[in-house]
Each structure stands twice: as structure tokens, then as C-alpha cells.
N, CA, C and O of each residue as an XYZ file, in Angstrom:
840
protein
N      15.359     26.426     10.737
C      15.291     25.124     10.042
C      16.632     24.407     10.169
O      17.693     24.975      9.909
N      16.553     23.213     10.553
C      17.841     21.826     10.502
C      18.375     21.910      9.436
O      17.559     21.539      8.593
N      20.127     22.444      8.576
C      20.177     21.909      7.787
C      21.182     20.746      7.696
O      22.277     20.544      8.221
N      20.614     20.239      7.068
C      21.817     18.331      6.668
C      21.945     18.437      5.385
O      21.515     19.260      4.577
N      22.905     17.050      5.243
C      23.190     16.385      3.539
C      22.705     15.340      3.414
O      22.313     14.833      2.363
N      22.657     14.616      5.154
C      22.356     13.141      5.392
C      20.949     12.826      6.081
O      21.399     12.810      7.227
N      20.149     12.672      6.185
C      18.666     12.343      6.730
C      18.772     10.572      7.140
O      19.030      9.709      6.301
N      18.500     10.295      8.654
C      18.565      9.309      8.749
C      16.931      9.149      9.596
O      16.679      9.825     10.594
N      16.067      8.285      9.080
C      15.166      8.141      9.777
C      14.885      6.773     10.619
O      15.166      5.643     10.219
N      14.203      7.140     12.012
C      13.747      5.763     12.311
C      12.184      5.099     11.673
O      11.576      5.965     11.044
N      11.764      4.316     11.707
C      10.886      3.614     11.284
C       9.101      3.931     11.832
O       8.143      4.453     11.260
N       9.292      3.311     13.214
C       7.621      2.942     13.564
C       7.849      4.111     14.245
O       8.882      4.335     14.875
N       6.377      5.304     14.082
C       6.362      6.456     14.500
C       6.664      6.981     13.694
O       5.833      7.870     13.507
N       7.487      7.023     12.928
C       7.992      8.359     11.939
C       7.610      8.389     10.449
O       7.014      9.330      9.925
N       8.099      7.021      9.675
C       7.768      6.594      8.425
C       6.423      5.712      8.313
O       5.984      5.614      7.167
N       5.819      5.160      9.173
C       5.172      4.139      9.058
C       4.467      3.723     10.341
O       5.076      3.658     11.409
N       3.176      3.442     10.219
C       2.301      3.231     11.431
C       2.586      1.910     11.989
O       1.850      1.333     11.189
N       2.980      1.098     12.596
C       3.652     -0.187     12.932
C       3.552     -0.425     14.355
O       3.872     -1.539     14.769
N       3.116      0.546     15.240
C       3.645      0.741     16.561
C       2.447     -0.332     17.433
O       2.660     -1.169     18.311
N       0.965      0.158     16.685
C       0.163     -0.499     17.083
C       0.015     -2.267     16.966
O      -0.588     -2.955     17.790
N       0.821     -2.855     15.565
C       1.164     -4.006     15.580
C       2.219     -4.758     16.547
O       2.197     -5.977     16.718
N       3.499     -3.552     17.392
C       4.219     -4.265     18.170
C       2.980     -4.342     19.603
O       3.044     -5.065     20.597
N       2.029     -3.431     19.275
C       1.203     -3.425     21.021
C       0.796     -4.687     20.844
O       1.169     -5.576     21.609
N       0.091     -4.885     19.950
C      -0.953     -5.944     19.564
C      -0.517     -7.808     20.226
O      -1.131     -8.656     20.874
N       0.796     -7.712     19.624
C       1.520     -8.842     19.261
C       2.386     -8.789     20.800
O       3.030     -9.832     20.912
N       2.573     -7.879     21.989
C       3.229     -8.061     23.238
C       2.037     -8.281     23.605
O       1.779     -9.476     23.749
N       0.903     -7.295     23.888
C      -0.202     -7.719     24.581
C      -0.831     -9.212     24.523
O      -1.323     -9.840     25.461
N      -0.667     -9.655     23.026
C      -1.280    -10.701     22.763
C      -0.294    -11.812     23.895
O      -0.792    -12.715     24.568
N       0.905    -11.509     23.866
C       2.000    -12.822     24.284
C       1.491    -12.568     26.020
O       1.129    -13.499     26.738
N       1.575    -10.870     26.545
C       0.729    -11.045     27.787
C       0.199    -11.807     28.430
O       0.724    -12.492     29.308
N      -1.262    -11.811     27.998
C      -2.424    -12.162     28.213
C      -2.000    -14.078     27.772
O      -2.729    -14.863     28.379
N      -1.261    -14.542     27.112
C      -1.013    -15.916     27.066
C      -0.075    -16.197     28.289
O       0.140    -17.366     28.610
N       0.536    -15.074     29.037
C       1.381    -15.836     30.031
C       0.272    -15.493     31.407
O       0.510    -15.949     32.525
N      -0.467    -14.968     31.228
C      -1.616    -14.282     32.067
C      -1.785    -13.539     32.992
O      -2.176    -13.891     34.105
N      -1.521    -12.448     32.660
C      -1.683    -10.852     32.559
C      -1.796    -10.321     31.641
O      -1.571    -10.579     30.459
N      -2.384     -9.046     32.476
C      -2.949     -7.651     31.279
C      -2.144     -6.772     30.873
O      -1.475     -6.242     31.761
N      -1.912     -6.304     29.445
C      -0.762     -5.068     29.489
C      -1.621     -4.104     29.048
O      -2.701     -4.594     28.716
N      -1.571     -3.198     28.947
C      -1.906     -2.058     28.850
C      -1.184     -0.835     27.742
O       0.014     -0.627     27.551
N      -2.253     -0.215     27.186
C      -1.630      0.677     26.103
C      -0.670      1.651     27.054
O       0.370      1.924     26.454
N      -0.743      2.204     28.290
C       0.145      3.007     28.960
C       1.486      2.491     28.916
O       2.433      3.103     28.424
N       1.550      1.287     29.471
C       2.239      0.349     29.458
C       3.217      0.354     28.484
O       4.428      0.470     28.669
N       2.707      0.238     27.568
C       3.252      0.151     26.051
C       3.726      1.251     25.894
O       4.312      1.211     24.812
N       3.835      2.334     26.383
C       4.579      3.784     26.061
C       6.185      3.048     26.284
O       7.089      2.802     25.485
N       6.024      2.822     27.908
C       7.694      2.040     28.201
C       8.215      1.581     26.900
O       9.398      1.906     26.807
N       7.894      1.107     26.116
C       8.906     -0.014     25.209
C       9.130      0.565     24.260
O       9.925      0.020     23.493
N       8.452      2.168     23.776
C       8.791      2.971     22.630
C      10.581      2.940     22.614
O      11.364      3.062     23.557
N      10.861      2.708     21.032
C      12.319      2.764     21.049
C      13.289      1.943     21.933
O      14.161      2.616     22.483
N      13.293      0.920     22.116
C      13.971     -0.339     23.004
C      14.213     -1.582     22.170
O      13.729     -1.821     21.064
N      14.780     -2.097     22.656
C      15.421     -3.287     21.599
C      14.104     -4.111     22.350
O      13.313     -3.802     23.240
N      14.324     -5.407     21.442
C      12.792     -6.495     21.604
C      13.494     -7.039     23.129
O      12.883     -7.036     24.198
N      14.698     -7.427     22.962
C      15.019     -7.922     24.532
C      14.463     -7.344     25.543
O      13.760     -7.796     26.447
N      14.870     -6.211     25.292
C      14.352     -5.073     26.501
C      13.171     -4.524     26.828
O      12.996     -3.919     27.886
N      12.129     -4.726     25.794
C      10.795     -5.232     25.993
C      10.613     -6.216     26.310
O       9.842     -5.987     27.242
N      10.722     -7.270     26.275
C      10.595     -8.497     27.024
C      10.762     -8.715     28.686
O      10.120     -9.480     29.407
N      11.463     -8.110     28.922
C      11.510     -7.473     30.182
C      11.159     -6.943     30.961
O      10.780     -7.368     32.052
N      11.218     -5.573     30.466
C       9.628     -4.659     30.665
C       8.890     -4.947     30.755
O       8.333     -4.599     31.797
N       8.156     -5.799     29.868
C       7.036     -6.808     29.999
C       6.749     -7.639     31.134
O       5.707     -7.631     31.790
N       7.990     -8.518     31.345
C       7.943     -9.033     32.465
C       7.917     -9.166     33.596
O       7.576    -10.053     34.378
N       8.699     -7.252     33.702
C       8.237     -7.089     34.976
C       6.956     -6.905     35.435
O       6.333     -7.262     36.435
N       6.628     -6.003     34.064
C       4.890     -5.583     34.589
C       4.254     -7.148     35.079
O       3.465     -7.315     36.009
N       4.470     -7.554     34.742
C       3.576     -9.151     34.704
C       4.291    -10.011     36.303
O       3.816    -10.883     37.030
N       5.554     -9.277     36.336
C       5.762    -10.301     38.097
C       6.246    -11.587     38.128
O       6.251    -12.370     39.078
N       6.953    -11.850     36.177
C       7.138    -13.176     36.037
C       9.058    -13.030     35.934
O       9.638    -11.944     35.923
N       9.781    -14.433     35.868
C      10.951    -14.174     35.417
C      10.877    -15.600     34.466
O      10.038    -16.500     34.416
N      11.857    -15.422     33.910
C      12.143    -17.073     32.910
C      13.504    -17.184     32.641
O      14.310    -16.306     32.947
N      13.805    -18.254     32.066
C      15.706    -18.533     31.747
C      15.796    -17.918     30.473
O      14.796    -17.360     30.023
N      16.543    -17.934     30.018
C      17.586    -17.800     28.974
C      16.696    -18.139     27.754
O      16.287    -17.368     26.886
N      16.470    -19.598     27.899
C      16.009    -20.348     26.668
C      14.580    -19.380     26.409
O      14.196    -18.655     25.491
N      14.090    -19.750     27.600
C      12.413    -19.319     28.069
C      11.977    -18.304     27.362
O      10.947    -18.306     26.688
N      13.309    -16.741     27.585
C      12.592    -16.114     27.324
C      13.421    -15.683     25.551
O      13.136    -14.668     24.914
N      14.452    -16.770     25.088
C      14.347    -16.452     23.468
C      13.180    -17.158     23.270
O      12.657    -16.736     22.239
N      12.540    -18.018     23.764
C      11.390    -18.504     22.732
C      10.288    -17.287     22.956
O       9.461    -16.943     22.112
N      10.432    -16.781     24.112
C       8.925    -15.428     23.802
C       9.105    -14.704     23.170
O       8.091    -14.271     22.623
N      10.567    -13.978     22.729
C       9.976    -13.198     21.814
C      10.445    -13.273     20.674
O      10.778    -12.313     19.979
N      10.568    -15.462     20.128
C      10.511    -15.510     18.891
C       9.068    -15.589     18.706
O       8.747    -15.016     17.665
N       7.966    -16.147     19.410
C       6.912    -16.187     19.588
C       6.442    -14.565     19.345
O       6.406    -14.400     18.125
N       6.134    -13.527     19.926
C       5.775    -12.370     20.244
C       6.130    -12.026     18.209
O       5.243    -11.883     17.368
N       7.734    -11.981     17.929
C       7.751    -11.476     16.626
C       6.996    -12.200     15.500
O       6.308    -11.801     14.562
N       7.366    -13.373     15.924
C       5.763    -14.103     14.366
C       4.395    -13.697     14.694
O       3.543    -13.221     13.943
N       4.335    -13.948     15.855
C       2.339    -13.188     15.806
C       3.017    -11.144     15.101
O       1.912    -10.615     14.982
N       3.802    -10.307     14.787
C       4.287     -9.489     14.718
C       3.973     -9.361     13.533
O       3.080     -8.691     13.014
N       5.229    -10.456     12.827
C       5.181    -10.677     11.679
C       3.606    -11.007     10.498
O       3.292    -10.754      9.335
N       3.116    -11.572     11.475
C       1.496    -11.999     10.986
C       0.748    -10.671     10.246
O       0.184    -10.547      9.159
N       1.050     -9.621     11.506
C       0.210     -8.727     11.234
C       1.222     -7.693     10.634
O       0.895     -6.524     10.840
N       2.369     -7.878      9.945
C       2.906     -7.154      8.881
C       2.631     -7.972      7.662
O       2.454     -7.131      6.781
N       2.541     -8.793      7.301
C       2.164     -9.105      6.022
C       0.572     -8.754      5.573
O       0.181     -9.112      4.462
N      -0.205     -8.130      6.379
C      -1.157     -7.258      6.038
C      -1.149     -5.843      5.640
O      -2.166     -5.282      5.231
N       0.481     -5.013      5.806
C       0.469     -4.020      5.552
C       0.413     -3.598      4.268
O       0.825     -4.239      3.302
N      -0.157     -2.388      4.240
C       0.291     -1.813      2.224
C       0.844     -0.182      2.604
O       1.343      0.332      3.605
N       0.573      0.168      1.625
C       1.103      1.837      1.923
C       0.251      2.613      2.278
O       0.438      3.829      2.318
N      -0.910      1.997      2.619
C      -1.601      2.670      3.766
C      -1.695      3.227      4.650
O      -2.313      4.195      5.094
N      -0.373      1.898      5.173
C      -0.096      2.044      6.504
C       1.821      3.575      7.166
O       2.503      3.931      8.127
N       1.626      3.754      5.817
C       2.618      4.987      5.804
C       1.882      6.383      6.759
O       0.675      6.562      6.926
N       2.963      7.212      7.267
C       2.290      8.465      7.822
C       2.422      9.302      6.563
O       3.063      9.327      5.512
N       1.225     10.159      7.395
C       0.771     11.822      6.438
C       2.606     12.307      6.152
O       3.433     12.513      7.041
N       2.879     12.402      4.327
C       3.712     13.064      4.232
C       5.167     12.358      4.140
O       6.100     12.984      3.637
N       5.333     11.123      4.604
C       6.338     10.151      4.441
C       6.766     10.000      3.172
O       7.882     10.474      2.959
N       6.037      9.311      1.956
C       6.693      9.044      1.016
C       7.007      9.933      0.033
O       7.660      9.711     -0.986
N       6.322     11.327      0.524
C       6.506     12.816     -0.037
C       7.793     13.403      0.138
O       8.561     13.918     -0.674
N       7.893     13.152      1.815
C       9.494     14.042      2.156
C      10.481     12.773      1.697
O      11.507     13.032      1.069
N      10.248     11.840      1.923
C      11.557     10.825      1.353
C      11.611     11.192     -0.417
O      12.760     11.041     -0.832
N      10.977     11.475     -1.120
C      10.763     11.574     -2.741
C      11.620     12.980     -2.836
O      12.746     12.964     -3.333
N      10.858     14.555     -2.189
C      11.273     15.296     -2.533
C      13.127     15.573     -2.014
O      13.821     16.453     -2.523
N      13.564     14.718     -1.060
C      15.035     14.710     -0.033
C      15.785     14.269     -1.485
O      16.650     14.875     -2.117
N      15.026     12.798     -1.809
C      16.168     12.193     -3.313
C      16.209     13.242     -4.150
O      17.300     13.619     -4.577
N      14.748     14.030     -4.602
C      15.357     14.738     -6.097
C      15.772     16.180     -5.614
O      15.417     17.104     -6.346
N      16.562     16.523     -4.339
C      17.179     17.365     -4.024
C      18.466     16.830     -3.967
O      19.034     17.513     -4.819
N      19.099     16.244     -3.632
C      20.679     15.663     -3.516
C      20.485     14.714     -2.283
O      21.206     13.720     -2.360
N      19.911     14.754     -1.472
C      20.375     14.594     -0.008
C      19.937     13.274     -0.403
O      19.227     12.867     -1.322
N      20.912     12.406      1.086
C      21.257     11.073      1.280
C      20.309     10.595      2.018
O      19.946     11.268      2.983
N      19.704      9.362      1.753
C      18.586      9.148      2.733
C      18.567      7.127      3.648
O      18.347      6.103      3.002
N      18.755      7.157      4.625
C      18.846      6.280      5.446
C      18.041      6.052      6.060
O      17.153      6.903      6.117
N      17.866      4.675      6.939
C      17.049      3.844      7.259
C      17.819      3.882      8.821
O      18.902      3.387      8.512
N      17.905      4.146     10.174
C      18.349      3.461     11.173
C      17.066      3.179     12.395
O      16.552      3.937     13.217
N      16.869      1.884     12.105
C      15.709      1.350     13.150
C      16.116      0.217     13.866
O      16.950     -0.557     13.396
N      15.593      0.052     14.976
C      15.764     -0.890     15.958
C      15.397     -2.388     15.122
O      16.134     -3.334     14.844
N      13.901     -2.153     14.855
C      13.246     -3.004     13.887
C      13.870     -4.305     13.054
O      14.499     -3.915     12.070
N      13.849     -5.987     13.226
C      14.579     -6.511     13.151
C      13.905     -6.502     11.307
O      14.667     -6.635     10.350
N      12.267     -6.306     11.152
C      11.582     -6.399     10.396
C      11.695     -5.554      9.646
O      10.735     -5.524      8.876
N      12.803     -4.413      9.370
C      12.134     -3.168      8.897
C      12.495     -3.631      7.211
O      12.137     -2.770      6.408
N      12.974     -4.534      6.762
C      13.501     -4.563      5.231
C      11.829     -5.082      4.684
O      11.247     -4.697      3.670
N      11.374     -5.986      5.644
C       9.957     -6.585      5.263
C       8.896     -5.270      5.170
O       8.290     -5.097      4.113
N       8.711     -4.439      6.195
C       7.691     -3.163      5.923
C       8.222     -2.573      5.370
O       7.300     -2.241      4.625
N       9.295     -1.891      4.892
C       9.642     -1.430      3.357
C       8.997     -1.734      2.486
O       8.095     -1.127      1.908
N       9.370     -2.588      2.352
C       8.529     -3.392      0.953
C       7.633     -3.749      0.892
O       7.233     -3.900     -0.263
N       6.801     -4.087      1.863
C       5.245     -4.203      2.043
C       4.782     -2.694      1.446
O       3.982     -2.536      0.525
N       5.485     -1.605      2.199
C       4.787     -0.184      2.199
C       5.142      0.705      0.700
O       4.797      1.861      0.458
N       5.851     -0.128     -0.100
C       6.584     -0.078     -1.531
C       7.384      1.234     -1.303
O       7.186      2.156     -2.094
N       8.422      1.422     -0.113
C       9.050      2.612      0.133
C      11.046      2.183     -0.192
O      12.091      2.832     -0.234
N      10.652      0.798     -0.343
C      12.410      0.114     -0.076
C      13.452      1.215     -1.029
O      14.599      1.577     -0.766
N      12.796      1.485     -1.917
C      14.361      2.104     -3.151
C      14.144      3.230     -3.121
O      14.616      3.856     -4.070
N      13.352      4.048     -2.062
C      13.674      5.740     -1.072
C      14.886      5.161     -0.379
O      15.492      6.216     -0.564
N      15.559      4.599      0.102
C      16.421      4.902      1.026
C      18.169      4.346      0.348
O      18.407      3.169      0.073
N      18.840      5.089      0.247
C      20.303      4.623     -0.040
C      21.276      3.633      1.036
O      22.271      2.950      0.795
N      20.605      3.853      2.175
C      21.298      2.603      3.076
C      20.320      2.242      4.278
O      20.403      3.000      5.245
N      19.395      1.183      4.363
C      19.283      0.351      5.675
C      19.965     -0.164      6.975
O      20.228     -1.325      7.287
N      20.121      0.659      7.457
C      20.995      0.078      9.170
C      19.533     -0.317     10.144
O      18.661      0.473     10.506
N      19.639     -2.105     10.461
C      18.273     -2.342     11.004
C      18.808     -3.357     12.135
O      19.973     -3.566     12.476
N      17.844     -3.817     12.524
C      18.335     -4.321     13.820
C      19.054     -5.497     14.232
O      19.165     -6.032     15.336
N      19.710     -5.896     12.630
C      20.284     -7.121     12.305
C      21.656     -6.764     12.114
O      22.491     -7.654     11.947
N      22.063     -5.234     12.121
C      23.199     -4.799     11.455
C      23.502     -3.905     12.960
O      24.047     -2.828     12.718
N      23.296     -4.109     14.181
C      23.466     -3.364     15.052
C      23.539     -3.952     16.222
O      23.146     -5.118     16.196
N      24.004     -3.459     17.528
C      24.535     -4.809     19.008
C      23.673     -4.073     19.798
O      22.863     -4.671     20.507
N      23.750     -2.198     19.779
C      23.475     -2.058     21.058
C      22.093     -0.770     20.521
O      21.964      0.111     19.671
N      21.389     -1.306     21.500
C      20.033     -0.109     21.488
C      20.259      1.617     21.416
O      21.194      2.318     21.805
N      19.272      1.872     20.898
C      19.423      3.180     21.192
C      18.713      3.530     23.208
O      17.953      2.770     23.809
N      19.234      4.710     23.700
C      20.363      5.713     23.097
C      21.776      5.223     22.901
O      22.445      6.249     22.782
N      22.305      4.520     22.837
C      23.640      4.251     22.229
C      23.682      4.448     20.463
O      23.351      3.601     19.633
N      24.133      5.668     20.241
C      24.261      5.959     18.895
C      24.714      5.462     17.890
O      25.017      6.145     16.912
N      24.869      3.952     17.949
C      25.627      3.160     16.876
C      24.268      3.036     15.521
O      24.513      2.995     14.315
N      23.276      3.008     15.966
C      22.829      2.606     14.772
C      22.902      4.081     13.538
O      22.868      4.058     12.308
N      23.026      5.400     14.622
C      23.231      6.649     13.710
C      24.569      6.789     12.786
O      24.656      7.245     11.646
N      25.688      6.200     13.722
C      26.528      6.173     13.383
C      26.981      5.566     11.961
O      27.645      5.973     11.008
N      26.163      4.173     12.361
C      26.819      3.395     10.704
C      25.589      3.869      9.455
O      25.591      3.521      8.275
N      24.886      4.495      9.948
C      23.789      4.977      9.106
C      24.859      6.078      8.565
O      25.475      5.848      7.525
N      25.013      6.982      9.115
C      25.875      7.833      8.580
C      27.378      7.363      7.366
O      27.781      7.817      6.295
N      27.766      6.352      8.198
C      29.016      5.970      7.424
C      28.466      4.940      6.247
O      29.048      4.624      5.210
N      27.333      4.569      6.665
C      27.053      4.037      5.000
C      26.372      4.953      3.361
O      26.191      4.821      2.151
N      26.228      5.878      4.524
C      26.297      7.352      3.375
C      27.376      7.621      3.092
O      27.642      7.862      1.915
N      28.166      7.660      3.893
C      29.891      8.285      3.547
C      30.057      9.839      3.597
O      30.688     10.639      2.906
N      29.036      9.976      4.961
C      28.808     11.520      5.393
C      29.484     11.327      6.516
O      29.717     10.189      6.924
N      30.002     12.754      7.347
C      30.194     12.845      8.812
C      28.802     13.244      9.214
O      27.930     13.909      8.654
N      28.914     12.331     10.907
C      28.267     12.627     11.122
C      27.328     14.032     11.299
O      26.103     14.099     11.403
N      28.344     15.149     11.297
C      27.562     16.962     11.662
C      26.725     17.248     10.594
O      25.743     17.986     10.524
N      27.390     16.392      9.597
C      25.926     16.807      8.372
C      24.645     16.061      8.343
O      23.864     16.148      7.395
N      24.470     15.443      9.227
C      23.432     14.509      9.057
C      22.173     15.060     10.105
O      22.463     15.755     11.079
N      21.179     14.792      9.894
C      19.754     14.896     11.008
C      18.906     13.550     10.921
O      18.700     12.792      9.974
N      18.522     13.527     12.147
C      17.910     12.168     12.394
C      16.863     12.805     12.742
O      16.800     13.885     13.329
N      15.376     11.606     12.095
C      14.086     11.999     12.702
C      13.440     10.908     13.362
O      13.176      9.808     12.877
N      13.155     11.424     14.795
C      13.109     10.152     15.688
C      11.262     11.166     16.409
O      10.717     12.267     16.495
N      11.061      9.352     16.791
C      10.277      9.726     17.558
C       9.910      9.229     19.274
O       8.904      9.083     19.969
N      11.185      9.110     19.398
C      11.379      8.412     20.964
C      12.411      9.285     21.413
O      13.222     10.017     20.845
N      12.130      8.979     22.676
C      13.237     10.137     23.781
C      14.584      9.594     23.649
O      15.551     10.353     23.699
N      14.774      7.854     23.420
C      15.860      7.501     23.444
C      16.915      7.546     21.827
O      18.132      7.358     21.831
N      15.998      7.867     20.436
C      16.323      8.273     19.577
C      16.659      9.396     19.699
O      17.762      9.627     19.205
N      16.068     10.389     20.254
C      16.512     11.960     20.119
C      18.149     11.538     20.817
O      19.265     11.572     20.298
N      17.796     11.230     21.894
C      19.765     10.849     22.897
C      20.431     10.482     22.189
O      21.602     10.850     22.088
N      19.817      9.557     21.416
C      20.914      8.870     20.657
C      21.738      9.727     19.252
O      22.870      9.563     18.797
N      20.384     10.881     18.741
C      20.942     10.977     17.964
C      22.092     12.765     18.433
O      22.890     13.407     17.750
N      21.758     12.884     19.371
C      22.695     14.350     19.932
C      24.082     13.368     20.384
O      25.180     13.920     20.315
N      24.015     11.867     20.859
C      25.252     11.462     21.507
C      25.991     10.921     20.139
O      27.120     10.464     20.315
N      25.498     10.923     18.850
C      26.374     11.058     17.563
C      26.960     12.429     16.913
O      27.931     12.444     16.156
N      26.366     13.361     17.243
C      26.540     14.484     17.103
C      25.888     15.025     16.004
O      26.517     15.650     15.151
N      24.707     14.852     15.940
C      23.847     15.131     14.688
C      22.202     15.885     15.341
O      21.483     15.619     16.304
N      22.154     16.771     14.379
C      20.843     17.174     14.386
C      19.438     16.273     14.941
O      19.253     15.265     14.260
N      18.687     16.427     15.777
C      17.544     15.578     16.052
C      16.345     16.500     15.595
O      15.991     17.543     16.144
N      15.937     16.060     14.773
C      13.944     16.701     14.423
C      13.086     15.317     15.340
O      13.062     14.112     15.092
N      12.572     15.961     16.236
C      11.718     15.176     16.645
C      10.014     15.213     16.390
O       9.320     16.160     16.760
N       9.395     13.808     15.577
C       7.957     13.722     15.268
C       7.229     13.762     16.977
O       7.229     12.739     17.661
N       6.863     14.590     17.299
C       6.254     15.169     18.462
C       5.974     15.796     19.304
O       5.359     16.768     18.866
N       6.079     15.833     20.542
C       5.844     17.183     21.754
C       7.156     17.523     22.199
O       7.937     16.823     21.554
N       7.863     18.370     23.108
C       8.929     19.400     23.436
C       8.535     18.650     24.272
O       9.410     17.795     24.405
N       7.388     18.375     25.198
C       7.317     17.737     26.818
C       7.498     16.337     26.802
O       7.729     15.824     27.897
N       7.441     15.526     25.711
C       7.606     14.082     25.649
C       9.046     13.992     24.979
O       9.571     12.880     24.920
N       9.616     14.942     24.545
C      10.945     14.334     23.406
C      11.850     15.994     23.783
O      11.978     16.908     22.969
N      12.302     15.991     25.029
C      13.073     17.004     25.360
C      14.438     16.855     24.414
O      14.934     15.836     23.935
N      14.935     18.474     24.308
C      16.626     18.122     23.371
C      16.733     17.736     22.386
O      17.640     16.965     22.073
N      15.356     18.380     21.166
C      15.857     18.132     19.839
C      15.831     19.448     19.217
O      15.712     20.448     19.926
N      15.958     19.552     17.658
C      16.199     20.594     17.373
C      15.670     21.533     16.557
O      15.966     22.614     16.049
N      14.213     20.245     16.635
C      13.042     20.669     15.741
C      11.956     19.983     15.930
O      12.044     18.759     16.028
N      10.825     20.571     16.010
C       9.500     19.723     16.375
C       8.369     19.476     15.357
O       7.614     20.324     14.882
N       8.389     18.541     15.186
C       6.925     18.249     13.988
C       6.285     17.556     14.329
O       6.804     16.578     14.867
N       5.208     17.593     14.266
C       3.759     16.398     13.965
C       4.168     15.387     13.010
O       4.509     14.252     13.345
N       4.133     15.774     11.921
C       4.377     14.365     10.668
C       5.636     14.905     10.022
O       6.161     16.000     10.224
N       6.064     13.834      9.120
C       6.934     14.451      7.390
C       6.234     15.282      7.107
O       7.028     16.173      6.806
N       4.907     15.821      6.922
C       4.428     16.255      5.778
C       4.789     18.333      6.013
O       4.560     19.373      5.396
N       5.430     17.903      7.249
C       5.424     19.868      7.579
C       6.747     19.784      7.534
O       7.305     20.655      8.202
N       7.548     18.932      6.900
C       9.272     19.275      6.311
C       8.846     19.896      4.888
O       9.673     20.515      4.218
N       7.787     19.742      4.540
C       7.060     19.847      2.870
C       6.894     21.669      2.634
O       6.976     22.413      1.656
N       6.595     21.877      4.248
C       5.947     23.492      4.297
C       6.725     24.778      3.526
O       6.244     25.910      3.577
């Protein structure tokens, strides 16, 4: 078993089902520039900043655009996004989420927020999870994508932990990198063949409970 003081989690995939609203809302912008994307497709953009989906995107599609062009797609892409987060409730939480964040507080341990997610203060609070976490590092408080470990980093320092005490639970290949190139524990929500180099494997929160 991982042990920490500091628990830093990412968001879509781990805490909260969300992933299918970013498909929804690229596919949708797709198919308006005209092409098809595809759920395979959509694996690429797991864990990537929105720029860098946009891209991705674009290549699949064979298109390029300027500067301006392509901030307006994916201010466009995040309001159809946004649309379909103001439908969320705590429904939309995974098996075991608001369990392991509950039982982490009334043990001592420090609990953080580090997501790409420019939205993540809004699904918090949609998912009534916001006052589980002692510090939010989101994608407004951060420059460079993961794997570049900055968002672990200030997650950590807004605990006022070093980083060696801390574990991150990611569910992207570029979260796990990111979180070994901070020097912290990685539990990864998934397969050993999809999320090589972490240091623990789970299905959901709910088997940190076991």
C-alpha cells in the first residue's frame, strides 16, 4: 500500500464522470467544421491541455486555422462543455469518490484538487464535493500541461507538504509522468498496460476503502 500525508487528485476519470461531456462537446465542434471524430480518437486527448486538443483534433480533421480562429474554437467547444456541466449532480461522481475523499479528511491527511480542467471549481460544486478538498490547483492556476509536473507541484505546496509525502491519483499516462517527474507516489485508476509506472492500480476510489 502507497503511504502519503498529501493526496492530490485529478478530476475527469478519477473523481467524477466528465470525460464523456469533453467527447460530446469536441465531437460536437467536429462534425460543425465537417468531420467525424471518433470515441478512439478521443482516447488521444485524455489528460492534455484544451489547446492541445484542439490540435489533435485538427489534425484528425486535415484542417489548420490562425491564432484568432482557433481561440474562438475552443471558446466555442468549452460553452457547448459548459452546457452540459450545468446538468451535473452527484450522480455524476465515481463508485467510492466522495467516500475516500470523506474518510482521507477524518484521518488527518491533506486533500487536493490538481486538474487540467479550466471548469473544475464549477463540477465541484455542481457534484456538492467543493469543501472535500483543502486546495484547488486548476487550469487557471497553471502554464504548462501535464506531464510537466507543475500542477503536482503547487498542489503540494498549497498543502505545505513536500512533495515525497504526497500521492497522486491519476488516470492518464501523462498524469502518472507527471506525477513520478514530481517525485511523488502515482496510484493509477486503471490497467498496468494503459498507465505503465505507477505504484498502485485500482479500478475506482472505492478499493482505497478495502
Amino acid at each position: 500500500m502507497v503511504e502519503f500525508t498529501g493526496a492530490l487528485f485529478d478530476l475527469d476519470g478519477v473523481i467524477v464522470d466528465t470525460a464523456k461531456y469533453h467527447y460530446l462537446a469536441w465531437k460536437r465542434l467536429a462534425e460543425s467544421l465537417g468531420f467525424a471524430f471518433s470515441a478512439e480518437s478521443n482516447e488521444r486527448l485524455k489528460g492534455v491541455s484544451r489547446r492541445r486538443s484542439l490540435e489533435i483534433l485538427l489534425e484528425i480533421g486535415g484542417l489548420s486555422f490562425s491564432e484568432r480562429e482557433m481561440l474562438e474554437l475552443t471558446e466555442r467547444k468549452n460553452a457547448w462543455y459548459v452546457e452540459y456541466l450545468l446538468k451535473l449532480d452527484s450522480g455524476a461522481l465515481l463508485p467510492g469518490a466522495r467516500e475516500y475523499l470523506e474518510a482521507l479528511r477524518s484521518r488527518g491527511a491533506r486533500v487536493a484538487l490538481a486538474s487540467a480542467s479550466k471548469n473544475a471549481r464549477l463540477i465541484l460544486d455542481r457534484c456538492g464535493i467543493a469543501g472535500l478538498f483543502d486546495a484547488i490547483v486548476d487550469g487557471n492556476a497553471v502554464s504548462r500541461a501535464k506531464p510537466d509536473p507543475e500542477a503536482f507541484l503547487k498542489g503540494a505546496e498549497a498543502l505545505g507538504l513536500p512533495a515525497a509525502e504526497c500521492a497522486v491519483f491519476e488516470d492518464s499516462l501523462a498524469g502518472i509522468e507527471a506525477a513520478k517527474a514530481a517525485g511523488m507516489a502515482a496510484v493509477a485508476v486503471g490497467r498496468p498496460e494503459n498507465l505503465p509506472g505507477a505504484d498502485l492500480y485500482i479500478a475506482n476510489l472505492g478499493e482505497m476503502l478495502i
